[in-house]
C-alpha positions, 0 to 999 in steps of 0.5 A, a space after each residue: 580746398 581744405 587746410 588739413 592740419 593748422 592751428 588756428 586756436 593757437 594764441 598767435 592768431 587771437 588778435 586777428 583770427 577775424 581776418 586770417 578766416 576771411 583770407 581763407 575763405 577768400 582764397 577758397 578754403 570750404 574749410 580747415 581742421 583745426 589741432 587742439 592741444 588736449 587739456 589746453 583751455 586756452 586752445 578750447 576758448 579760440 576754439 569757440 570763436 571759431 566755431 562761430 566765425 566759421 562753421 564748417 571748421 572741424 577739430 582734431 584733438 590729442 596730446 602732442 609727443 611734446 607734451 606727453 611727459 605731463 602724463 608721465 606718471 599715469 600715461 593713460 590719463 592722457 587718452 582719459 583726457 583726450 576721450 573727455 574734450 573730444 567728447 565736449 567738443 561738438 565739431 571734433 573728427 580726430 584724435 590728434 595730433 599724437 605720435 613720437 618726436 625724438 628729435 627734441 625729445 620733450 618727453 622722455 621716449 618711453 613716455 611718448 609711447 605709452 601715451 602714444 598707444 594709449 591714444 590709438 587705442 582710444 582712436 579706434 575704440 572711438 571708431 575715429 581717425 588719428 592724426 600722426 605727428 613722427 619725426 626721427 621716430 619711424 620704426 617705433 611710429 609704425 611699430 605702435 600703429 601696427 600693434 595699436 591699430 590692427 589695421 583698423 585706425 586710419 589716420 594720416 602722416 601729418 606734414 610728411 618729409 620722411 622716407 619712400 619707406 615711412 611713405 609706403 609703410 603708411 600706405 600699407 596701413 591705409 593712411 593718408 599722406 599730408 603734404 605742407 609747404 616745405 615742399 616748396 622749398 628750394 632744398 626739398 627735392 628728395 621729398 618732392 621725388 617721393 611725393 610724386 610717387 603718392 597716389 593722389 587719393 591718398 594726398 591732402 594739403 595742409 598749412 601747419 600754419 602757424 608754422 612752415 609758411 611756404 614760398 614766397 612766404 618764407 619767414 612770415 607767419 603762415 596762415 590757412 589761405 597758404 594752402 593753395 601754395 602747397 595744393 599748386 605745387 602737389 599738382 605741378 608734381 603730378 601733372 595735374 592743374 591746380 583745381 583738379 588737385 584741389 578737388 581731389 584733396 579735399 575729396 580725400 579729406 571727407 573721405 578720412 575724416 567724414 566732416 
């Protein structure tokens, strides 16, 4: 199995990131993509632990919707920034996680665009993968990606619980779909009936940990091994067992992001 999308750099984890990788590997992971906030020296020093605790860890690096209005006067210093650490960073294998967030709206929307566009531009410049964080944003998420990216950005819709329209628009752009544990729960059947219209090789699994811990861990702090949790349910929806539906996500995995 593969936790696609998780924050192991994240400073929640500094104290026992030791024993959160072996209950990861104890409960199968090969590996996880770890998300780093660009220019977050705190993020790139755990980072480094991790590269050491567990080698096949891989690392995506963006700037967060969320943090976008720290750019507002120059926004394509954040691509600037995002192409330097990504450079710095040996093990990095996406831009990410970047995109629009208008439901908090931390940073002003035109200013989320600009760094938005600057950093698919940057993606497919780099020949690399983005992962896509949208929320109350779609028609702007995928209107970017497609005058951005000109069909030539893969990239997943990281932690999906949008529409069958955000989900087929996705496709249609050739991106992957990444399921976390919120499919689990008990209020989720619309998302879980349009995730069992996904083809499986568009699929992977991630925890969003810290966040987002599935059932039956539902206001604990979620963690990588968690995963196994969201690949059981993904199967349970389309039919399949669990090893199977492990094995097709992480075969999705090293195809998108060619670890």
């Amino acid at each position: 199995m593969i936790d696609s999308h998780c924050h192991l750099a994240d400073e929640t984890f500094a104290a026992d990131l030791d024993q959160v990788v072996a209950r990861a590997r104890d409960a199968g992971l090969e590996r996880v993509m770890v998300i780093l906030e660009g220019g977050n020296t705190t993020e790139a020093a755990q980072a480094q632990r991790l590269r050491h605790l567990w080698p096949e860890t891989r690392f995506a690096v963006g700037v967060h919707p969320h943090q976008a209005h720290q750019f507002a006067d120059n926004p394509s210093a954040a691509a600037a920034a995002v192409r330097d650490q990504f450079a710095s960073t040996p093990l990095a294998r996406a831009i990410g996680e970047i995109g629009l967030d208008y439901h908090y709206d931390l940073s002003p929307r035109e200013v989320q665009q600009a760094v938005f566009r600057g950093q698919v531009r940057l993606a497919r410049e780099l020949q690399r993968p983005i992962v896509i964080h949208t929320r109350e944003a779609d028609e702007d998420t995928i209107a970017i990606l497609r005058g951005e990216g000109d069909g030539e950005v893969a990239g997943v819709l990281h932690c999906f619980t949008g529409t069958a329209a955000l989900a087929n628009a996705g496709l249609e752009l050739g991106l992957y779909v990444s399921l976390a544990g919120i499919i689990t729960f008990p209020k989720a059947a619309g998302l879980r009936e349009t995730v069992r219209r996904l083809p499986l090789e568009r699929l992977l699994a991630e925890t969003d940990s810290p966040f987002l811990a599935p059932v039956p861990y539902r206001g604990k702090r979620n963690e990588p091994a968690h995963v196994a949790r969201v690949v059981e349910q993904l199967a349970a929806l389309h039919g399949t067992t669990a090893d199977r539906m492990a094995a097709q996500t992480t075969a999705n995995f090293h195809t998108l992001f060619r670890p």
